[in-house]
C-alpha positions in Angstrom: 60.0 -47.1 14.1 62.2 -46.9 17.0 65.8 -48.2 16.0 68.8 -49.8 18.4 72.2 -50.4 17.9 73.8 -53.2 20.1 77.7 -54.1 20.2 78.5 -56.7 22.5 75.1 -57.4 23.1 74.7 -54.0 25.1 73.1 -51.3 24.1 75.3 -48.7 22.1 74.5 -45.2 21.0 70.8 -43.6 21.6 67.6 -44.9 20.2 66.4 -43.1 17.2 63.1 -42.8 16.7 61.7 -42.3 12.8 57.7 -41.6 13.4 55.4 -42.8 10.5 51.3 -42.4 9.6 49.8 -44.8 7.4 46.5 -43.0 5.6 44.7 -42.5 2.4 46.9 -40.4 0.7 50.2 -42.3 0.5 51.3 -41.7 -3.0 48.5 -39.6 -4.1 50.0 -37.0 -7.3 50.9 -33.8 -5.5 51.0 -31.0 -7.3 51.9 -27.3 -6.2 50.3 -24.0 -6.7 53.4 -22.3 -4.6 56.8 -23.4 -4.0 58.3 -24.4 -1.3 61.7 -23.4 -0.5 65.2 -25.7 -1.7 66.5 -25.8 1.5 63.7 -27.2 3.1 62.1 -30.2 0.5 61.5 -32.8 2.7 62.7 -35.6 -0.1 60.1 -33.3 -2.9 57.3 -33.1 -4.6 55.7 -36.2 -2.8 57.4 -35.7 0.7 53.8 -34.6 2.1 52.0 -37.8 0.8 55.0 -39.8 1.9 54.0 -41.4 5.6 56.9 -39.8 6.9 56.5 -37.6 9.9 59.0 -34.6 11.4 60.3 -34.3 14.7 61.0 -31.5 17.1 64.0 -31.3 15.0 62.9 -28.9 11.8 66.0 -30.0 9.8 65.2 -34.1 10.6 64.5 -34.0 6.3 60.6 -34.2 6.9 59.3 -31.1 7.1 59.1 -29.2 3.6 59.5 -25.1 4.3 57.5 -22.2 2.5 59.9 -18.7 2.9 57.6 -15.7 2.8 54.7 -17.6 0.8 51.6 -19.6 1.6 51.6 -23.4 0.8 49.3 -24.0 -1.7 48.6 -27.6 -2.6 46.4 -29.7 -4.6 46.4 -33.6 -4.1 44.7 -36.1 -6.7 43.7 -39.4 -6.3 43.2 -42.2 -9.1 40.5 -43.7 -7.3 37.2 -41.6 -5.6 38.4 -41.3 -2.2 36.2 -40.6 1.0 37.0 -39.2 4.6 35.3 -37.4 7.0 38.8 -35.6 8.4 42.1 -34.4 6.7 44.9 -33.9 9.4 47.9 -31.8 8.5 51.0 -31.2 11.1 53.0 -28.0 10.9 55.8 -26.7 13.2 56.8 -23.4 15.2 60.6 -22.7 16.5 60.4 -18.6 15.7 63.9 -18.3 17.1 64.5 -19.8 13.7 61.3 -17.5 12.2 59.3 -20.5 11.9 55.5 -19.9 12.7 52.6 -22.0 12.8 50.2 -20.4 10.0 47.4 -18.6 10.7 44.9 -20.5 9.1 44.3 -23.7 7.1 41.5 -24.0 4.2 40.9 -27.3 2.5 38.8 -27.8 -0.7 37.4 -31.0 -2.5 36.4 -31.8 -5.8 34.8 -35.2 -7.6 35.5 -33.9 -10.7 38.6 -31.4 -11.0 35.9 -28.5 -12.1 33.3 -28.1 -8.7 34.7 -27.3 -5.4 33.7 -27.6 -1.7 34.4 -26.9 1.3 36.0 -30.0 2.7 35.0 -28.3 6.4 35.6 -24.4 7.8 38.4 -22.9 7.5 40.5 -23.4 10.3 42.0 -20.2 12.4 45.4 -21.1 14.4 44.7 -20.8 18.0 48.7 -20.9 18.8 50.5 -17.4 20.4 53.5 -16.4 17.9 55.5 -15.6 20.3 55.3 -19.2 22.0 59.2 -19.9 22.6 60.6 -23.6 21.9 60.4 -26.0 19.7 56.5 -27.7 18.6 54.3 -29.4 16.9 51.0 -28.2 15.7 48.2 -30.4 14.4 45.4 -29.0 12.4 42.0 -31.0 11.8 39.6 -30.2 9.6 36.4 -32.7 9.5 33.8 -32.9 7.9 29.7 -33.7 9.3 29.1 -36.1 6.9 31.5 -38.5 5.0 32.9 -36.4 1.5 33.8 -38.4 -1.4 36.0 -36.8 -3.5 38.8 -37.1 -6.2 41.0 -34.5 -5.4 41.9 -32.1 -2.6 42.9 -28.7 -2.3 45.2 -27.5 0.6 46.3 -24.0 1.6 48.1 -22.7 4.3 48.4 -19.1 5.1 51.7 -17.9 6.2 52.3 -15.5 8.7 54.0 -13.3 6.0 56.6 -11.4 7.8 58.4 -11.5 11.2 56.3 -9.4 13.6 57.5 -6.6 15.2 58.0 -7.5 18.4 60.8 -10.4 17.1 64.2 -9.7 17.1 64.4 -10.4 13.0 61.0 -8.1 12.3 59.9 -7.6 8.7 62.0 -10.7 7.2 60.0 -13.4 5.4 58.1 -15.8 8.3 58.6 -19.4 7.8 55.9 -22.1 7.5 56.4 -25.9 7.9 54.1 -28.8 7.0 55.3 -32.3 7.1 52.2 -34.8 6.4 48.4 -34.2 4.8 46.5 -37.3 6.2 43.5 -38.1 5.3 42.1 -40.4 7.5 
């Protein structure tokens, strides 16, 4: 959504843009295996099912933040669902000790009991000491169309600051905004 304010018929003030993905998992239950961090909620315990995307801005109130922890996420679905890829956008700005995780596994189950592998686990290819602000989007797909019931996210955080950072050994910072499945 890209929004405009006019007075006098002129433009007035800058256009704000408010990006949005429509997929499967709007509204699916979310429940967490970790926490994520008070400061950093994103709206709650439905903000990564929500169709709301963040910015380059990490305090635009759409990206939810995991201090010193992995994210560990389960989604379920009231229907059977299927997909052949899962999308999942996370963010790096580690002048504010925000790093892209090192690695994304996601798990599916028809029945809550037996778990797959939704596709390999997927290794961040991104240099932690990239400066500036971005946006990171891990895909994980499948060979063959999965039907499933519920999904299993988790997202490995760096853990601490490295050494070669200017706040080394504090807790490293993980974003995620939106898990699409497609």
């Amino acid at each position: 959504i890209h929004l405009q304010a006019f007075k006098n018929n002129k433009p007035y003030f800058c256009v704000l843009d408010f990006p949005l993905a429509n997929h499967k998992a709007i509204d699916a239950t979310v429940s967490y295996e970790s926490d994520y961090n008070k400061w950093y909620t994103a709206g709650g315990e439905q903000a990564l099912v929500d169709g709301k995307l963040g910015t380059f801005d990490f305090r635009d109130g759409n990206w939810q933040g995991f201090w010193g922890n992995d994210a560990r996420v389960k989604l379920s679905f009231e229907e059977v669902q299927s997909s052949k890829e899962v999308r999942v956008n996370t963010y790096q700005y580690n002048n504010s000790w925000i790093f892209i995780p090192t690695q994304i596994e996601l798990i599916y189950s028809a029945d809550g009991r037996t778990w797959n592998s939704f596709g390999p686990t997927i290794p961040s290819n991104v240099d932690p000491k990239k400066r500036g602000k971005f946006i990171h989007e891990f895909i994980i797909s499948s060979a063959e169309e999965v039907k499933f019931k519920y999904l299993k996210l988790q997202v490995k955080n760096l853990g601490k600051v490295p050494e070669w950072h200017e706040a080394a050994g504090s807790d490293a910072w993980i974003f995620i905004d939106e898990i699409q499945v497609k």
